[in-house]
N, C-alpha and C positions, 0 to 999 in steps of 0.2 A: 438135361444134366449139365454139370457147368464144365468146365475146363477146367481141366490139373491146376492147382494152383487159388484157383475163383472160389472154392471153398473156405482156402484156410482161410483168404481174405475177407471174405463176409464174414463170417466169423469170430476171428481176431485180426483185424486190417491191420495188415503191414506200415508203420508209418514211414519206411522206406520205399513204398508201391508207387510207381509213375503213374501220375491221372492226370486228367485232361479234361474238358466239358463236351469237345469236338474233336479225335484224334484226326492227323492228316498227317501225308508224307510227302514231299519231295523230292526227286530222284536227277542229280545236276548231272546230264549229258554229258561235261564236259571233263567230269571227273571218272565218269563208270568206262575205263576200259577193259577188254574183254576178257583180262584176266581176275580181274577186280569181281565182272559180273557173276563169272563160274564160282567165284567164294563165297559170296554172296548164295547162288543157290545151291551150293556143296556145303553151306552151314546152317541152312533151311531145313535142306533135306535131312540132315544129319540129328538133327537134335528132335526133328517129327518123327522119326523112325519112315520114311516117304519109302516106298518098294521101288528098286531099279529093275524094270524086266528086261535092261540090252540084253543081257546072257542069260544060257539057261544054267539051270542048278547044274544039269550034269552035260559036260563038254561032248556029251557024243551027240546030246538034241539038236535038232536044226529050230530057229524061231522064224518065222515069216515076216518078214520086215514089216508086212501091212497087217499082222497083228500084234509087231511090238508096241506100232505107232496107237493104235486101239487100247491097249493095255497101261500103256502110259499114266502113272499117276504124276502130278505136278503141283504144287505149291507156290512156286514163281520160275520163270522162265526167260528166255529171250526169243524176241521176232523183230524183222525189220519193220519201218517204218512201215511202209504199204499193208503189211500185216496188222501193224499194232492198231494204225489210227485210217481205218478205209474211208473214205469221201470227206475226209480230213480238206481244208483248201488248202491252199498249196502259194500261194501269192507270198507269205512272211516267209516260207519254209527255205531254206539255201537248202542247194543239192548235196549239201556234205549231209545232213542230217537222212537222206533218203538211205544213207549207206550204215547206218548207222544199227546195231544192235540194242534195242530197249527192250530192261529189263520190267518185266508183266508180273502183275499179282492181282491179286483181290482188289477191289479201286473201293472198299467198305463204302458203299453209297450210301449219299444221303435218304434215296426215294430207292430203294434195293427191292428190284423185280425179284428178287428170287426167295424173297421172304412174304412177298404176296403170296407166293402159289403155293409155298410146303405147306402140307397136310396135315403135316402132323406137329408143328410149330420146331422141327427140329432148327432150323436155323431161324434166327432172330437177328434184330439190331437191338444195341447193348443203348442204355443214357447215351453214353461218350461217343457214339458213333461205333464201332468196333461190331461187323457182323460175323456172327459165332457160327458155328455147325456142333451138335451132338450128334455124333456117330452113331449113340446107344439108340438114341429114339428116330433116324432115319430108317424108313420102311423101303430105301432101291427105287420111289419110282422115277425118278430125277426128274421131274419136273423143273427143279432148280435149276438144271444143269441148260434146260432147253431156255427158263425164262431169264439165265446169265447171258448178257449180250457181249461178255468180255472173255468168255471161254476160261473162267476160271476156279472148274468146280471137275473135281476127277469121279469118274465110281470104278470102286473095284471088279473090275470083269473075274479076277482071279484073286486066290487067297495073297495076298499080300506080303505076310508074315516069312514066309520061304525066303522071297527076296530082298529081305533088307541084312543090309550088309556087317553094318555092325548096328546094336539095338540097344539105342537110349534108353534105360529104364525109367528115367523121370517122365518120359510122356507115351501112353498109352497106345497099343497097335492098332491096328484096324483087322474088321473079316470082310471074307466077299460080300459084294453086295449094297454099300456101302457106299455115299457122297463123303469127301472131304476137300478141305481149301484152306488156304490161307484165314491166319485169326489174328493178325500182323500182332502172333505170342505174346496173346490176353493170360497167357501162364507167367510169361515174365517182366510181364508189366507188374504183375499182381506183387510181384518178389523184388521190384526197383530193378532191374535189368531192359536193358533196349532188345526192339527186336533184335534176333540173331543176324538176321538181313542187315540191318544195319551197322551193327558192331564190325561186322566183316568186310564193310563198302569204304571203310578209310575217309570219310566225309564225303561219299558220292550219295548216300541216301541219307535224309533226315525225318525225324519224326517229331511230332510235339502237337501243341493246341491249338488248331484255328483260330479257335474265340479269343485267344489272349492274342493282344496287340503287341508283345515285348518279348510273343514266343520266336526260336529261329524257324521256324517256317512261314511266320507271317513277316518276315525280314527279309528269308530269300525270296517271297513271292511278290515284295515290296519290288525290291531292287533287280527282278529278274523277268522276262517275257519267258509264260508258261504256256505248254498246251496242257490237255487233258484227252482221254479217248471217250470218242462217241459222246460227247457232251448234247446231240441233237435229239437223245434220246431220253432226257428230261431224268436220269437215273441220277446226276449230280456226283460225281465219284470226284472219291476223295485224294486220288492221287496226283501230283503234279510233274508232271518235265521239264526241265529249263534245259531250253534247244540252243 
């Protein structure tokens, strides 16, 4: 099934829709400070309709801290260095960067483990790079989730729906049961809109074309020393760091 949005453009393509031959992003360190980053995924979550389980619906539940953290669904996030990028070398890296909160998502790879193993073809890679999730045709067994080496694929342990705080009606909820991830919003790409993540980063995240040589991401990766995570793992992911 395609994504809000992927319809109307096959259909009748928007000639305002952002495309690309190879999407890729970049995310400059040096601009994402850590109130930058939380807008960033406070307007992530906002516009996927993402379920918060810190609290419970009703103030008299107690939640168990070690199954909020289980429950957790996520779309983009923050971890530190040692977290983000493990057995990372460390010889270019300055110490200031170890302290550092980087912001995590989908890395849409080029060679995407986790589209080998679904069963049921619910996630795919798009032409443009852009790897998708249908919620409708995910059967729960996560395989994706196990064959994701970036930790970037949630399932619903619990109905979802309860917990979202206020409810976007342009993009559809989820039930239990359920993978979902980041689709760095192939809904509003389709409509000429940036991701929401980016719109929100104040120029700490960019997006555009690999393949074009005049795009800004092949400009900041020009002019800038990038890392990437877990590149040793041949999955090729599409997102960039300037440390």
């Amino acid at each position: 099934m395609l994504a809000p949005g992927e319809l109307e453009a096959k259909l009748a393509p928007n000639p305002k829709a952002l495309t690309a031959k190879r999407w890729a992003m970049v995310v400059d360190m040096r601009k994402l400070d850590e109130q930058t980053a939380e807008k960033c995924i406070e307007a992530c979550h906002r516009i996927h309709n993402v379920p918060d389980f810190e609290d419970p619906i009703d103030p008299k539940d107690k939640v168990d801290p070690a199954e909020k953290v289980r429950w957790e669904v996520k779309w983009i996030w923050k971890e530190k260095y040692e977290h983000a990028f493990p057995g990372q070398a460390e010889v270019a890296i300055p110490e200031k960067i170890h302290k550092l909160n980087f912001l995590l998502l989908c890395n849409h790879c080029d060679n995407p483990p986790c589209v080998r193993v679904c069963p049921t073809k619910a996630t795919w890679k798009r032409d443009d790079g852009v790897v998708m999730m249908d919620q409708h045709r995910c059967i729960g067994c996560r395989y994706c989730m196990a064959a994701c080496p970036y930790g970037a694929r949630s399932f619903n342990w619990r109905n979802p729906r309860p917990f979202i705080k206020s409810e976007d009606e342009s993009y559809p909820t989820r039930e239990i049961g359920v993978v979902e991830k980041c689709t760095l919003c192939a809904e509003r790409l389709a409509k000429g809109q940036l991701p929401a993540c980016v719109e929100a980063s104040k120029g700490a995240l960019t997006v555009g074309d690999l393949n074009d040589a005049k795009s800004k991401v092949r400009e900041l990766l020009r002019n800038n020393f990038t890392i990437r995570r877990k590149t040793q793992l041949g999955s090729n992911p599409q997102v960039y760091y300037i440390v």
